[in-house]
C-alpha positions, 0 to 999 in steps of 0.5 A: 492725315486726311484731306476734306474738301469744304464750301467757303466764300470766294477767292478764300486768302487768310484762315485762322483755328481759335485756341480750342481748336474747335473752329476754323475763320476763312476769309473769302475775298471774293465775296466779303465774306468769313466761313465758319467751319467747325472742326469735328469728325463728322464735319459736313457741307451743312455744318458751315455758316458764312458772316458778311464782314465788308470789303476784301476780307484778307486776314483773320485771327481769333482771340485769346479766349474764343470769344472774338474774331478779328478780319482786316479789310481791304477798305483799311477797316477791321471787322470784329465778330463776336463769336456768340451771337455772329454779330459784326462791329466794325473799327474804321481808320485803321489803315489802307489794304490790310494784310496779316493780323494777330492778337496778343491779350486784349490788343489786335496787330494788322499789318498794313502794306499801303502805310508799311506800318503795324497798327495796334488797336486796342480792343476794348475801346476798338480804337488805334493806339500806335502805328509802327513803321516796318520795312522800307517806304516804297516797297515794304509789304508787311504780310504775315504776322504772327506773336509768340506764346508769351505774347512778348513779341509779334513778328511781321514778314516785309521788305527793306533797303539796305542802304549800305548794300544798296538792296532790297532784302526780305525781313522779319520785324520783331516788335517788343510789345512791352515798348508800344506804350513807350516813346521807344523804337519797339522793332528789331530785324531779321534778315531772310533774304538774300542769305548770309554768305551769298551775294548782295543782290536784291531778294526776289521774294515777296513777303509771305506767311510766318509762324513760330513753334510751340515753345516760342524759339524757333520761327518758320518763314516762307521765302517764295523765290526759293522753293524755301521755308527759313527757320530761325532759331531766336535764342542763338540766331542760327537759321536753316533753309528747307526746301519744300514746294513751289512758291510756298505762301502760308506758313503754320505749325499746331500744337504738337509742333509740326510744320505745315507749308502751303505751296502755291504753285505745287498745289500742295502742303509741305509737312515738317517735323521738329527736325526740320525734316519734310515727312509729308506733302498732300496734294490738295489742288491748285490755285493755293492761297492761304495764310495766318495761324491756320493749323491746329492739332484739333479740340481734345478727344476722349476715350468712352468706355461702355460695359455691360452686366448680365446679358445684353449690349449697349449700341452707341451713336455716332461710333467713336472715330479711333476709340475717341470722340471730339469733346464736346460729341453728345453719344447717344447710348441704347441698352439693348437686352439679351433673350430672357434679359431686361435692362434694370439701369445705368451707372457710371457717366449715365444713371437712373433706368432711362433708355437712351442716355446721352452722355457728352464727352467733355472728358474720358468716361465710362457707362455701364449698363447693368441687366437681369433674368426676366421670367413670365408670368402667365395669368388666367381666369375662370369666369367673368373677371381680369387680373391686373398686375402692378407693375406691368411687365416689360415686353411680357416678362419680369426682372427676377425678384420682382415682386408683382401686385395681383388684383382680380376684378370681377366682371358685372354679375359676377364674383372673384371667390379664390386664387390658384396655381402660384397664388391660392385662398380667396385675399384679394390682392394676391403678391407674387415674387418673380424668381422663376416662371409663374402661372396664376388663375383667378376663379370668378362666379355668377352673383346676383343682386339682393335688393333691400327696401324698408317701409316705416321706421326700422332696418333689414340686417342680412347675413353674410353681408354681400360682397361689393353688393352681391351674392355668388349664386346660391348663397343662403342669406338671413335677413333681420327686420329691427323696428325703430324706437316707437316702431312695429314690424308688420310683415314682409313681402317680395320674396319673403312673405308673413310675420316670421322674424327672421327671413332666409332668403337662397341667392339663386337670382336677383331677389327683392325683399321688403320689410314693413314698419308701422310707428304708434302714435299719440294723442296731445291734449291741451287745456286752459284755466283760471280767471284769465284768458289765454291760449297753447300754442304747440310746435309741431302741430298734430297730424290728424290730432296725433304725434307719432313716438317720440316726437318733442313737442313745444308748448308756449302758452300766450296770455291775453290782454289783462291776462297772465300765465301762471303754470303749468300742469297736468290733465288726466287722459285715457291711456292707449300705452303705458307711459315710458319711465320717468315720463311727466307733463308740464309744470312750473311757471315757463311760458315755454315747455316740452313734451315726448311723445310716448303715450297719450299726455295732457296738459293744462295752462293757467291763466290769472286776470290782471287789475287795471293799470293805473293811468300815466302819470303825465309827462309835458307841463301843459299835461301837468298844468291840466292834471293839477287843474283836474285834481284841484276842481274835483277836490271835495277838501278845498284845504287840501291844496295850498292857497298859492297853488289855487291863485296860481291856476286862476291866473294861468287861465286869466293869462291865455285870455288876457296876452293874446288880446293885449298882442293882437292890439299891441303886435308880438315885438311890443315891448310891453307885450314881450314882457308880459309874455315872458312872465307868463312863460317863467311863470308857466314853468315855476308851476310845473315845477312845483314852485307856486308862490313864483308862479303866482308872482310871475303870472300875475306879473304877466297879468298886469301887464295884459290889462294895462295894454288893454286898458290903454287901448280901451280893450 
């Protein structure tokens, strides 16, 4: 056992340790004020935060479940923390100055010394759901408060008269949680002070902290007049007194079962074991003030276990406090290899090759760290050029077995020409196996570049091909000139000269050869014929009058106005080559044709006159009025046309003669004239339409009509 000295608030009083044993609530009256401390090995001032609350902070207890933290308030207020976000709710009109305060389930206790009551308060809605009266009125005090396990019972420390002794006696009221929602009285009594068996006197003690075993059956109570804590056995009612320090004040146990007593006046805390024995007292200073569920057996511990295969060491952070780490430590673990060892990877609580691991210790575990034989592998080149090696070693070495990818580059105007030591040949890239120390050299030579320019159509072959563009210094190199279809090679120049096919060319510098290639070329040539006109058009035209081989050339033939094209066929030329296999002009009737160049061709288009057209027929009814007046007029037979059709005509011209005099007399709404008129429209229309006995009645009809308004007015 140790003993820490932390910053708090001022004038610290109520402290309680959450379940899992992790945190630690301290309620400072002096400043308003709760210190959270965690509760760990390496704890430091830095580690504690502080929560304003309200007024007097005095007790403080810690839910169930970690999650919330109760503080009652000398202003009859409670606060309520929430643990995950600091936040602080309070509940109001609970009471007057609140001592000691527990929480059984989702229901908080407070002791309150101004009422002698116990308030229960419903955490849920944070409001008051029953107020039971402990003690005496007058100088009842309830203090320390505390639950059992089973949360069945809830214990508070006060005073009472005993009105058949007339005293005053320090108690411990026991309230039946399962009767606060009940019109029963919840409470019965135990007698601390006066002792049984002394005399009625009244106590001297004041009500102070109270605690309860573990396993529920035996309560410890502090009797400050005494120098005493009271132990209560409650399944036979048997009690015992020990004496610890003076005026002892708070009261708690942990989890192992051990006893823990605060003595005021000493300065110091009594330790007692399951035999009612004290087997320690630490001093911790004067001016002692604390009480409430404050001692625990700490969060759990667990062992992290670290191995190694083959030669290296694993270094952890922070080290283990007697083996053992608080749950919850992240460990931070570095492999650490030995000479001629490389760390290959983790197993266990760490895995993968990541170096650090951290490992959080929420149980007992175990990390190995696994290393391998590490070799060198020494590389060297001969030349301009590196060796690069996939993958790359690790401080210099390799883990054995490893199989590492060699690439030689060359350097600019030079070239990689073989391998030796543990790789040989000329493969580039070379794989060697680590399974001891290795040398490798890479021989790289001069090469020069040989530059390849064609003039015309054709290509140079070299032979050997260059490698990566280049020749090593004194390559013989063969080059091919290969004329294209329709292409002669003419000669070289540069650093091969004449006609001679091939050229050999020694790579003792950077060299430039040139081939040149002249193509044959061809004559079109296009003729017209035949009674029509017309003209060739050819796509594409001729350069100079002549098309290179192997050109495609289109012709379309246009035939002019009162022309039409009729063939195609071919002329007789002056050959300057032998016509290719197969090789013909145009023919048949397409206005389109083509030809391929490959000697010289000629072709001739046909052009055919065309007859007149006729003249068009016409089309409007005035069109077809005029031509039946042409065709009768010019008639040479009279016979030939039908009487109805002449009379027909006659009256027609009669009518546009007649109808505009008789409206300029009579207006165009005249009854009359719009009659007239309309006969003559229908009349029209019968005569385009071929009906010429209708026509001749409905034109003289609008005749008639005509006249008479005209003879009316006297024309």
């Amino acid at each position: 056992m140790k003993t820490l000295t932390l910053p708090a608030g001022a004038s610290p009083n109520g402290v309680a340790v959450n379940p899992a044993g992790t945190f630690a609530y301290v309620a400072n009256t002096g400043n308003n004020t709760v210190s959270v401390i965690p509760i760990s090995d390496n704890i430091s001032d830095n580690s504690v935060t502080s929560i304003q609350v309200g007024f007097g902070p005095w007790g403080v207890a810690v839910s169930p479940d970690n999650a919330k933290v109760y503080v009652g308030l000398s202003d009859g207020s409670v606060a309520e923390i929430d643990v995950s976000s600091n936040t602080v709710t309070p509940i109001s009109n609970v009471g007057g100055f609140l001592n000691g305060i527990v929480v059984v389930g989702s229901r908080v206790y407070v002791a309150d010394s101004t009422a002698g009551q116990v308030v229960v308060i419903d955490g849920n809605s944070r409001s008051v759901i029953k107020r039971i009266d402990v003690g005496s009125l007058g100088n009842f005090t309830p203090n320390g408060i505390v639950a059992n396990p089973a949360g069945t019972r809830v214990y508070v420390v006060d005073l009472r008269f005993d009105p058949n002794q007339r005293i005053w006696v320090l108690e411990v009221s026991a309230i039946d949680t399962a009767l606060i929602d009940t019109a029963q009285n919840p409470v019965q009594t135990i007698v601390i002070d006066p002792k049984p068996g002394l005399p009625a006197e009244d106590t001297m003690s004041t009500p102070g902290g109270i605690a309860i075993s573990p396993d529920g059956n035996r309560l410890y109570v502090a009797n400050d007049s005494q120098n005493e804590v009271a132990i209560v056995t409650l399944s036979d009612g048997s009690r015992a007194d020990v004496t610890v320090g003076a005026a002892p004040m708070g009261v708690a146990t942990d989890p192992t079962g051990l006893v823990y007593v605060v003595n005021a006046d000493a300065g110091n805390v009594s330790v007692l074991d399951a035999t009612n024995a004290v087997v320690k007292t630490v001093g911790v200073g004067s001016g002692l003030s604390v009480f409430g569920a404050f001692a625990t057996g700490g969060p759990p511990r667990y062992a992290l276990t670290s191995m190694t295969v083959g030669d290296g060491s694993i270094n952890a952070q922070p080290l283990p406090v007697g083996g053992t780490y608080t749950a919850g430590t992240v460990v931070t673990l570095t492999a650490t290899p030995g000479p001629g060892s490389l760390f290959t990877s983790w197993s266990g609580a760490c895995s993968g090759s990541g170096n650090p691991c951290n490992v959080t210790m929420d149980a007992a575990k175990t990390v190995t760290a696994t290393f391998t034989a590490q070799y060198t592998l020494w590389l060297t080149t001969i030349g301009a050029g590196s060796i690069t090696p996939v993958p790359t070693p690790t401080a210099g070495k390799y883990a054995d077995g490893t199989n590492v990818t060699l690439t030689a580059t060359p350097g600019p105007g030079s070239l990689f020409t073989g391998w030796s030591g543990d790789c040989s040949g000329s493969v580039n890239p070379c794989t060697v196996k680590m399974d001891g120390i290795k040398s490798v050299t890479a021989t790289f030579t001069a090469q020069y570049t040989l530059w390849l320019t064609t003039i015309g159509a054709g290509s140079i072959t070299p032979v050997p091909t260059p490698t990566a563009g280049k020749y090593a210094d004194g390559a013989n190199v063969t080059l091919t000139a290969t004329p294209a279809s329709g292409s002669l090679f003419t000669g070289w120049s540069g650093d091969c000269s004449g006609s001679a096919n091939p050229c050999t060319v020694k790579m003792d510098g950077t060299k430039s050869v040139t081939a040149t290639f002249t193509a044959q070329q061809f004559t079109l040539t296009l003729t017209t014929t035949g009674t029509g006109v017309g003209s060739i058009t050819a796509a594409p035209t001729a350069t100079a009058g002549k098309y290179a081989d192997g050109t495609n050339v289109t012709l379309t033939a246009t035939p002019a106005a009162g022309s039409q094209f009729t063939g195609w066929s071919a002329v007789t030329v002056t050959l300057t080559a032998a016509p290719a296999a197969g090789l013909s002009a145009c023919s048949g009737t397409s206005i389109s044709c083509t030809v391929t160049m490959k000697a010289d061709m000629g072709v001739k288009a046909t052009f055919t006159a065309l007859p007149p057209p006729p003249p068009p027929a016409p089309t409007t009814c005035d069109d077809k009025i005029k031509d039946l007046q042409t065709k009768v007029a010019a008639d040479k037979h009279p016979w030939r046309y039908e009487h109805q059709l002449k009379a027909a005509l006659r009256l027609y011209a009669a009518d546009l003669v007649e109808l505009p005099k008789a409206k300029a007399k009579v207006g165009e709404r005249d009854r009359r004239y719009v009659r007239a008129l309309k006969e003559f429209t229908d009349g029209k229309a019968a005569l385009c339409g071929g009906r010429y006995w209708h026509a001749h009645h409905d034109l003289w009809e609008s005749y008639y009509i005509a006249h008479e308004i005209l003879k009316q007015h006297r024309r």
